[in-house]
Each structure stands twice: as C-alpha cells, then as structure tokens.
N, C-alpha and C positions, 0 to 999 in steps of 0.2 A: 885929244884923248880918244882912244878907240873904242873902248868900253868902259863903263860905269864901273868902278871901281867893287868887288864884293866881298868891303870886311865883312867880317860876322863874325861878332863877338858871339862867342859860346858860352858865355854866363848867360846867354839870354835868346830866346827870342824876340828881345828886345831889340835886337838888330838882324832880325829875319822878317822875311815878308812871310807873312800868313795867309798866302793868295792861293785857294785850295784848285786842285786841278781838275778837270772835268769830268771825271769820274777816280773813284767811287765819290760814294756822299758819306758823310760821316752823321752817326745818331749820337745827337749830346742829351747828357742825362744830371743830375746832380744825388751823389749819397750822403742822409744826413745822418747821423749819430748823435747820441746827447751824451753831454759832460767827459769830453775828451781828455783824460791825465796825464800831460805831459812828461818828459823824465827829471823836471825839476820838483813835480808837484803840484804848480799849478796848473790852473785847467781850463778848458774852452765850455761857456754850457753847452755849445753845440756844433760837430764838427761839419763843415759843409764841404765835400770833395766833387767839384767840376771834372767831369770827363768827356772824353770823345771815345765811338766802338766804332771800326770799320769791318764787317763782315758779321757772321754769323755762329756762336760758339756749338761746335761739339761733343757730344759724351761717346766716351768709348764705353764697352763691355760693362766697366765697371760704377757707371754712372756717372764718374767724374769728367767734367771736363778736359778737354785734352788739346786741345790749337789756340787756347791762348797766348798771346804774346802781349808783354806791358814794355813800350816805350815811355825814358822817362828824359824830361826837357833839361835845363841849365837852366841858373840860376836867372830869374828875373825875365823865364818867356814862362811859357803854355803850351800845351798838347796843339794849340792849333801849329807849330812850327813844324811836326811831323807833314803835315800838310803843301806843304812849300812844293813846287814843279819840282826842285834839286832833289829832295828826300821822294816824295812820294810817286812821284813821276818815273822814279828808278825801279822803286820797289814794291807798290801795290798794286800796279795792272796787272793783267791775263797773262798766268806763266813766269810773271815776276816774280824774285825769291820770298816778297811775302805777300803772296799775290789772295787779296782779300777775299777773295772765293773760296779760299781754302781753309788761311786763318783767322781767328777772332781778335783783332789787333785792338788793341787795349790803350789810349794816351790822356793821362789824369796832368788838371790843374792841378801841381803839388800843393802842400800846405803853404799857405801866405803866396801865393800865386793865382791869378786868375780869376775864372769866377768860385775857387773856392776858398778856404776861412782867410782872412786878410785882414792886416790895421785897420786899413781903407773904409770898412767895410762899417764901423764907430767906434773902435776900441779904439784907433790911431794909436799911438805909443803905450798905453797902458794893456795892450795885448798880450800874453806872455811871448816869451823869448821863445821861440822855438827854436831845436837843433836838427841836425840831420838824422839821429834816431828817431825823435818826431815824426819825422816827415816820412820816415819810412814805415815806422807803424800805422799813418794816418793812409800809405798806397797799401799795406797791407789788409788793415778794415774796412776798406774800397773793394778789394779782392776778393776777399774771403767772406766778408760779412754783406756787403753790396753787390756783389756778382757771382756767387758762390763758387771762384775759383779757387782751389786746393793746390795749386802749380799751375805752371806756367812751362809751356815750350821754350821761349827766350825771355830771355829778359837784354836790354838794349837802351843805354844810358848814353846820354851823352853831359861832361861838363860837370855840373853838380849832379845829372843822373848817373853819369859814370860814379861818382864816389856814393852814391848811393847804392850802387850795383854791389861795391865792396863789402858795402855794411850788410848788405840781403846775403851776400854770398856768406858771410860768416854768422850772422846771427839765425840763420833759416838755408842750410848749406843743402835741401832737398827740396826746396821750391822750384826750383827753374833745372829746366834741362838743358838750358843753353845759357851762357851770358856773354856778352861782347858791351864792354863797359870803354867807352871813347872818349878820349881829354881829358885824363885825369893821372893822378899820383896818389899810390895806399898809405898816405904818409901825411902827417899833421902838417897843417898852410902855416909854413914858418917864412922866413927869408922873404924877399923880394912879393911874393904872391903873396902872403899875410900885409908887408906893408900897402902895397896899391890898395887892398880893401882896407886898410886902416885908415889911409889917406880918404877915401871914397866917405864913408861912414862919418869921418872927422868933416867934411867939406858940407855935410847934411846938418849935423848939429850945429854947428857953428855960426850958420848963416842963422842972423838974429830974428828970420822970418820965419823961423821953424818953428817959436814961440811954443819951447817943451813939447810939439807934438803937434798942438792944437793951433794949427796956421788957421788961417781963413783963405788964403792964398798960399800956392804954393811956393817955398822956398827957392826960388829961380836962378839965383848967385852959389847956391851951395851946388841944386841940381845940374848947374855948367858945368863945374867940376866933373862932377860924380860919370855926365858923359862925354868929358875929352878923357877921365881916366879908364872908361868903359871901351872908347877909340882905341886908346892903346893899349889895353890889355887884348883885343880879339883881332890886332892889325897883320896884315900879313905881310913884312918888308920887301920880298921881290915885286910881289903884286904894287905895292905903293912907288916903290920907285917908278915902276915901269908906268903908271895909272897916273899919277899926280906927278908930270915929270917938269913945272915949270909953278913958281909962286905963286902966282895967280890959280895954277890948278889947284893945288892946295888948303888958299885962302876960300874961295868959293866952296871946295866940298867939306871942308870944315863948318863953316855957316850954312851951308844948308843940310848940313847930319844934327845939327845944335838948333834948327828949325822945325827939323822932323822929329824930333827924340822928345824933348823935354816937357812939350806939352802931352806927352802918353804917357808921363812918370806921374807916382804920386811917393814922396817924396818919407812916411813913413814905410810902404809897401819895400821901397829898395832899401832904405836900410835895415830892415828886418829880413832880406832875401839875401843882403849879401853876409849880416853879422851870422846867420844860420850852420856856417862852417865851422865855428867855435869848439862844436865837441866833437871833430871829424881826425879819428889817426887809427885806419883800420891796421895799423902795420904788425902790431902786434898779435893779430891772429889768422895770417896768412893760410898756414899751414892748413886751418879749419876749413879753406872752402876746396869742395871735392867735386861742384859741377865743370863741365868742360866751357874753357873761358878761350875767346879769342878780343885780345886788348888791344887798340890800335892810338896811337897816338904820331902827332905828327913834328915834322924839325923845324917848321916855321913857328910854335907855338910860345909864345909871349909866358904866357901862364904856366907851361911845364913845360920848362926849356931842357934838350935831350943831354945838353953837353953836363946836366948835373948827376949823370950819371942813376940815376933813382931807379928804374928801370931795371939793370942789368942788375943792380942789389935783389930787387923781391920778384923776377920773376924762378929764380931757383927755388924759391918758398912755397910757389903756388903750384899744385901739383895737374895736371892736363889745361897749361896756360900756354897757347902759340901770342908771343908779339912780336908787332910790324911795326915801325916806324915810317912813315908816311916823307918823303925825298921833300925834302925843299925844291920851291921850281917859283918859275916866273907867274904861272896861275894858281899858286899855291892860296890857303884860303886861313891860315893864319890858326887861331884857336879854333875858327870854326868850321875846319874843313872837316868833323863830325856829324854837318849836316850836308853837304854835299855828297852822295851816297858815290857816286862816280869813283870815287877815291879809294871807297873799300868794300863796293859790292860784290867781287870776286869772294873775299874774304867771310862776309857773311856766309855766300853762297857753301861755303866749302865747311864753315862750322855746322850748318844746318844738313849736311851730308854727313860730316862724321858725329853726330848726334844723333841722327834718325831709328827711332827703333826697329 
C-alpha cells in the first residue's frame, strides 16, 4: 500500500485527525446560558457551547464587528477538525484566504457535540431531542449573546454544518456575507441517506447493553455497527480501490479503524448527533436566502450522490448561488473531501472577492 488510506467521514470529526498545526494557536472558551427552549418545548436548564477563536475580532465605523467568520463541523466531530494540517494548513497562515491576522475565525462544539451540552454529560438518553433548528439557534446565542457578533463575513459549513448553513441562510438571510455550505442537500434525508442513519441509530438501541440509556459500559456490538456504517457512508471508492487493493489490506484497516473509533464513541452522544437531522428540509424556502453562496459538493460522495439529480433542481431557486461539483479521481476523499481545503480553495478564494465591500 502506498499511502494510508484517507476516508473521512464528513458526519464527523470523528474520522479526522485533530492534530493542530504549528501555528496559529487557537483560544478555547466555553458560553453558558440558562434554561435553553428548545423547538419542541422542552428545555436544557443550562446551555453550554464549547468553542475555539483563531485571530482577533474587529469593529468597523459602526461598532459592530466585522471579520468574523463561523465554521461549522458535521455531525459527530468539533471545532477542533477545522484544525487538521488539510483544513488549516491551506487556510489560516500569512496571506492564506483566511489568513487569521486578518480574520476572527469562529469554530463552536455544536449542540450535543464536544465539550458542549451533551447526553454524555448525565442526562444520557433522557436529554431532549434536539433538531437542527436547535442547533442553530444554540450557534446563534453563541454569536450574538456570547461574543457580540451581529453578522458574520462567511459562514462555512461542512456536512451537517452545510445543512445548517441552509437553515441560517433562510431563517436570518442578513447574517452572513458569504456562505459556502459543503456536503450537503436543501432537501429532507429521505431514501438511501435516511436509511444508513436509521440502520446506525437501530444498531445502538438494540444492542441489549445500551440498557434504555443507562449502560455502565458502553454498548460495543451496537457501536461496531454504527462505525462499519459510518465507514461507508464517508468512504471514497477510487481511493479504496487503489488503497486496499489485496484482502488482507482490507481485513487489517478495517480492524484497526474499529480499534481506533469505538473507544472515543459514547454511544448516547451518536445517537442523538445523528437522530438530530429529523426536522431538516430547508427546500421549501430556497427563494428566501439572498446572501451570495458558493456550494460545492463532490461525485465521490456516498451521502449525496450527484447522479440523484438534487442539485440541478434547487440551484435555479437560490438566487447568487455558484455550484461546483468536485470530479471524481483516484485521490478523491469521498464525503469528506469538505475538509481537505486543496479541493476548493480557489473557490473560497474567488467567493471572498466577489463579496468584499
């Protein structure tokens, strides 16, 4: 084998390395809030939002801040995945298109992520449900109420932050001056991508050591499942062919991804990160978003596969929306070629010129 194989599942950081690069250094902080009401009704008494700031915010003229940017992760990582050599390494040195001298770059543990609100954390299963409106008003009172940002320069999702980008773009269509939302579809998780997380979710409760929630141990037969399913939804087939080209390559990096994974899961936390998609179908109100959006999605992608056509439906809907689809190839990086910045830093580059004031 030549090189290490690099799936990355884009649900997660959970198959990204978080190995930060030698500069910058990132300041982690945590925002609390009391009695958080979710859009079901129930409530958190206390919201806790984990983040990371690279650079230093500032105010224009008018007081308000103005070089924010918020990166937001996929389902089942952390802010610290903006951090990776591939991502950071592209984009926040000296001269890099977001090059941290300049901007205030913004990466929050979403809700039920990280170190902020979480089962894990003692509620375990008796937590509420949170959705991705949730999630997005708990990055909004992070924002606004914890860092007193009024807007944002970009906004930059990837995975489930891409479909969070969706729901920011229509419910708050004058927050962000940029968006580039990565790995996603404005369209409710029906078909094929609905079942793998159905399968995922059913492989967690099932295993009888999940015991309603309250394991003592974690649930280790269900959590196998949850990441050969998590394998193949982030895999990228030219890359695997060419990577794992003989049984024995296969058998081995299979067992040692099911060695590295499982003991960093906890086994409430994922299935409350992936059930989270539940009330997500921005399709309906495309028309609404009016900042300038550059969408990139790619044709190796497991999770939004091109030939379903979704795409060429809503991008007629979104009004100053450029989309790229990303070539299939032999180093292609599957779901998660949204954190390999090499793939679409041109791209950024050119939204953040034709957005500039």
């Amino acid at each position: 084998m030549k090189r290490l194989l690099p799936v990355v599942c884009g649900l997660a950081a959970l198959t990204l390395s978080s190995a930060a690069i030698a500069q910058p250094a990132p300041v982690e902080r945590d925002y609390t809030a009391a009695a958080f009401t979710l859009a079901s009704g129930q409530s958190l008494p206390e919201l806790r939002m984990h983040y990371r700031t690279l650079g230093q915010a500032r105010r224009g003229v008018d007081g308000q801040i103005e070089n924010a940017v918020l990166l937001l992760h996929g389902t089942g990582g952390t802010g610290a995945q903006f951090l990776s050599p591939q991502f950071a390494g592209e984009l926040f040195g000296p001269g890099q298109p977001l090059d941290a001298a300049r901007y205030y770059i913004i990466m929050p543990d979403n809700l039920g992520h990280g170190g902020s609100s979480k089962p894990s954390d003692g509620f375990r299963a008796r937590f509420p449900e949170y959705g991705y409106a949730d999630m997005v008003e708990a990055q909004r009172r992070l924002l606004v109420d914890g860092l007193g940002v009024d807007r944002v320069r970009l906004m930059l999702g990837t995975s489930m932050g891409c479909m969070h980008i969706f729901i920011w773009a229509e419910t708050h269509p004058d927050f962000a001056g940029a968006l580039m939302p990565m790995a996603c579809q404005p369209t409710a998780i029906v078909g094929r991508n609905r079942l793998w997380r159905t399968m995922l979710k059913d492989a967690i409760r099932s295993d009888p050591a999940w015991a309603g929630g309250d394991y003592t141990t974690q649930p280790v037969e269900g959590l196998r499942t949850a990441v050969d399913l998590l394998l193949l939804a982030g895999s990228a087939p030219m890359a695997m062919q060419q990577d794992l080209a003989t049984p024995a390559a296969v058998d081995a990096w299979l067992a040692g991804q099911q060695a590295r994974r499982i003991p960093a899961l906890d086994a409430n936390d994922l299935w409350y990160q992936v059930n989270a998609s539940f009330d997500y179908d921005p399709s309906a109100g495309l028309e609404r978003i009016t900042a300038p959006m550059t969408w990139i999605n790619s044709a190796d992608d497991f999770i939004n596969p091109p030939e379903l056509g979704l795409a060429e439906q809503f991008v007629p809907r979104i009004a100053g929306v450029r989309y790229r689809l990303v070539p299939n190839s032999a180093g292609g990086k599957g779901h998660g070629t949204h954190t390999w910045a090499a793939f679409w830093k041109q791209d950024l580059i050119d939204l953040l010129a034709r957005t500039e004031d």
